[in-house]
N, C-alpha and C positions, 0 to 999 in steps of 0.2 A: 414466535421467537421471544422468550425472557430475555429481559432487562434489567439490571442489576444498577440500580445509580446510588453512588456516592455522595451524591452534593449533599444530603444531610450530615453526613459524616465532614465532610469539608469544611463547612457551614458551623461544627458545632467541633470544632478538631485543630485547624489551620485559623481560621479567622476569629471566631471566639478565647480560645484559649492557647494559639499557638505553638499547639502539641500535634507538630508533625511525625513523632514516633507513634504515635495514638491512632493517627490520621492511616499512616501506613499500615497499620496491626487490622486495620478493618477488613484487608483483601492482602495477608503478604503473600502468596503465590503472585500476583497481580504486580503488587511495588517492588517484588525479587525481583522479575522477569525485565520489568520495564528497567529498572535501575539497572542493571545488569548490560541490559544491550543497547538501552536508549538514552539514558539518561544518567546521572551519577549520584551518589550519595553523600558527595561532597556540595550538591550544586540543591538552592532551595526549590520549593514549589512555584508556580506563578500564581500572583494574586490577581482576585478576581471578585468584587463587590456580589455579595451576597443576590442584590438584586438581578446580576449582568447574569448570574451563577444560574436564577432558578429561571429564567427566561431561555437559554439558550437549553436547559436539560429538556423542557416543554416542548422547542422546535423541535428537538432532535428526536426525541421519544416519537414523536408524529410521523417524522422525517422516514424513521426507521419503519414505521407500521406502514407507508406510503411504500417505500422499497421492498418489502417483504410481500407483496402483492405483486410488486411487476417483478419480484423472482419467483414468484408462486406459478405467475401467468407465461417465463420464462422456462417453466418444469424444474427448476429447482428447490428441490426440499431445503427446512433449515432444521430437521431435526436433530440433537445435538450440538447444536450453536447458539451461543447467548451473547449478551452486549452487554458490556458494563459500559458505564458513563462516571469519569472523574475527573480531577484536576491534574496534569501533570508539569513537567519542568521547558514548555513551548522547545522540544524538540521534535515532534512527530505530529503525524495528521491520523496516527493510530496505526494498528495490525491485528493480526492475530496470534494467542496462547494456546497452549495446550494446556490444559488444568483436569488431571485424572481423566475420565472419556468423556469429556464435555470440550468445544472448542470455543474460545472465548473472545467477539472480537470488542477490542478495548478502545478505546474513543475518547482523548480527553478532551474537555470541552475547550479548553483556552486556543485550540488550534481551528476552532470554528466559526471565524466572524462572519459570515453570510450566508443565506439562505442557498446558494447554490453551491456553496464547499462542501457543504452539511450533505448534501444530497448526492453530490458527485463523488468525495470522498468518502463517503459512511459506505456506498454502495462498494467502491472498490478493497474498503476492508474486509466487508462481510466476503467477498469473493474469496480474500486471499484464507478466511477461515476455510469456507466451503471446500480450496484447491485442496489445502492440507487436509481436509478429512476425508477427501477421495484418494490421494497419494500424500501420505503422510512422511514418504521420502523426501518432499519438498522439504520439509520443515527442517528446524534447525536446532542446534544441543551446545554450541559450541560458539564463538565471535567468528571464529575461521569462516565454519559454514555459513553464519548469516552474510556475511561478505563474498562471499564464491560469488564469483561475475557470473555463471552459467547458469547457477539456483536463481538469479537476482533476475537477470533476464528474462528467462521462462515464467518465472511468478509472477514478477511487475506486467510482462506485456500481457499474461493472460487475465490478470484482474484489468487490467488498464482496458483489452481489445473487450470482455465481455461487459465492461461498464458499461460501453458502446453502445451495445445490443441490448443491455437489459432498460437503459433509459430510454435510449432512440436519439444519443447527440454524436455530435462533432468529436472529429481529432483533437482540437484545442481543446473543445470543453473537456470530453475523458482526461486528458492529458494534466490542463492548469484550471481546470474551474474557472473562477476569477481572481486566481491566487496573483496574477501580473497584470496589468492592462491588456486591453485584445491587440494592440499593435505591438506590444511585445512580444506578444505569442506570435504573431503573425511573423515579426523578424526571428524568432527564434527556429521558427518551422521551417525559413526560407533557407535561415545555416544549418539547419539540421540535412537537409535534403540536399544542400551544397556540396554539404561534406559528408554524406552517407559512406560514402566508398573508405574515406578515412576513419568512418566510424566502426564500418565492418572490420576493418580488418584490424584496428586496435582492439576490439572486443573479441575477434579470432585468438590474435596474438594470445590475449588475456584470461581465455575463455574459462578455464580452470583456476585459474590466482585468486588467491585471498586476501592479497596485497592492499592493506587502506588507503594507499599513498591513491588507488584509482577510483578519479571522482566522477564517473558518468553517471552514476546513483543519486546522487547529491546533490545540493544549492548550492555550492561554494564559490562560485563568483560567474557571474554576470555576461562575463566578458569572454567567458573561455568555454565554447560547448563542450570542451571534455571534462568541466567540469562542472557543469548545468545541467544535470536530468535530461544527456541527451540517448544513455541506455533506457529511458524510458521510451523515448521513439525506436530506436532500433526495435527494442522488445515487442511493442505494437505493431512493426512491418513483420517482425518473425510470425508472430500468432495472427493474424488478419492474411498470410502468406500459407502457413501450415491448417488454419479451421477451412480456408477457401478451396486450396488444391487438392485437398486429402479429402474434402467434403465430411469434414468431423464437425458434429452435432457438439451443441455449445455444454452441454452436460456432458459428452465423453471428452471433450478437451480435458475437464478436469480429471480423467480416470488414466491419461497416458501414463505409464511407469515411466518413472526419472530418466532410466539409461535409454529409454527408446527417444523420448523429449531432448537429449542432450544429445541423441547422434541426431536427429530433426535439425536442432539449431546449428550444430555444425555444417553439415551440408551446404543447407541454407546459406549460413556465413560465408562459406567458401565458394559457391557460386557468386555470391554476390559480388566478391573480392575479382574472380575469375573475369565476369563480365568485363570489368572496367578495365581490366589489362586488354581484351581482345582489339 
């Protein structure tokens, strides 16, 4: 897997000379895409001490050659997938691009204070590359689509559930790394699973909307699992429910076509909803 890193560019672009149009000309497919969907062109870069810069690009680089082994030993090829590593504007923990027939997963380093973010998260991006180059209907052209609650679902639980398997950790860990404390996690899992039934069935309701105003995707506060990352658990029950009963091999998970994956999660949803009324 090539590696693509910026931080020389960053290092002699953004901190020395504070030519961030300069900075962004070194990858624009990269700074289009990101600004575009992730970030804004009104809003700066985050600053990050040269030293802090070239220490974290070191882990990560390892980080990745460690992971690419246990998706080697997983049966997962990564040919046609690359990683860049750069600074962006602390809105993402990264994704995947398309860039001509190369799939590119992007990685800014400011979103990586520890050694097990680095590894849990880096893993779950390279996935969501890999999902889009087996079914590249996942992917997305548009704000509508990257917002489709059905697309978000299906992709998030299936990078989130094969993290799982390709590390060998926990729900929490796949889920928050060490992004919250562990009794955080712990209470968050207890209302996630509280209110599952309420969860199904608002992401049934939903299942198709584009709607931004819906934050089960999101961090946006604390206090409201609808809108705390808690479609990220749903999503994990969906794919850990459809790789187990269907007995789909963790390489063809990613080969389902969109519309058979989206009547899967339907079903699914609707049973679930079903149960609880019985």
């Amino acid at each position: 897997m090539e590696i693509r890193d910026l931080t020389d560019d960053y290092a002699k672009f953004a901190i020395e000379s504070g030519d961030l149009q300069g900075y962004q000309e070194t990858y624009p497919e990269l700074f289009r895409h990101y600004l575009q969907y992730w970030g804004s062109s009104k809003t700066g870069f985050a600053r990050l001490s040269e030293r802090l810069l070239r220490r974290r690009s070191r882990l990560i680089r390892r980080m990745i050659g460690d992971i690419e082994s246990l998706m080697l030993k997983s049966g997962f090829t990564l040919t046609g997938i690359e990683a860049v590593l750069f600074v962006g504007q602390r809105t993402s923990n990264g994704h995947a691009l398309r860039d001509g027939d190369s799939w590119i997963v992007w990685l800014p380093l400011e979103a990586y204070p520890t050694a097990l973010q680095m590894r849990v998260f880096v893993t779950h991006e390279i996935l969501h590359a890999l999902h889009y180059r087996e079914s590249p209907d996942f992917y997305f052209d548009s704000m509508a689509e990257k917002r489709s609650v059905v697309r978000r679902l299906i992709t998030e639980g299936v990078a989130t559930w094969l993290t799982m398997r390709v590390l060998g950790i926990d729900e929490r860990t796949a889920l928050w790394a060490d992004y919250i404390p562990r009794r955080k996690i712990r209470a968050w899992l207890q209302e996630c699973k509280a209110k599952e039934h309420e969860l199904c069935k608002f992401i049934l309701e939903n299942l198709f909307s584009s709607d931004p105003a819906i934050g089960v995707f999101y961090a946006k506060d604390a206090d409201d699992i609808f809108n705390y990352r808690a479609g990220y658990y749903i999503g994990l029950k969906l794919i850990k429910h459809i790789a187990t009963s269907e007995k789909i091999t963790r390489r063809n998970l990613l080969a389902i076509p969109r519309k058979d994956f989206e009547t899967l999660a339907k079903i699914w949803l609707e049973d679930r909803v079903r149960q609880r009324r019985r």
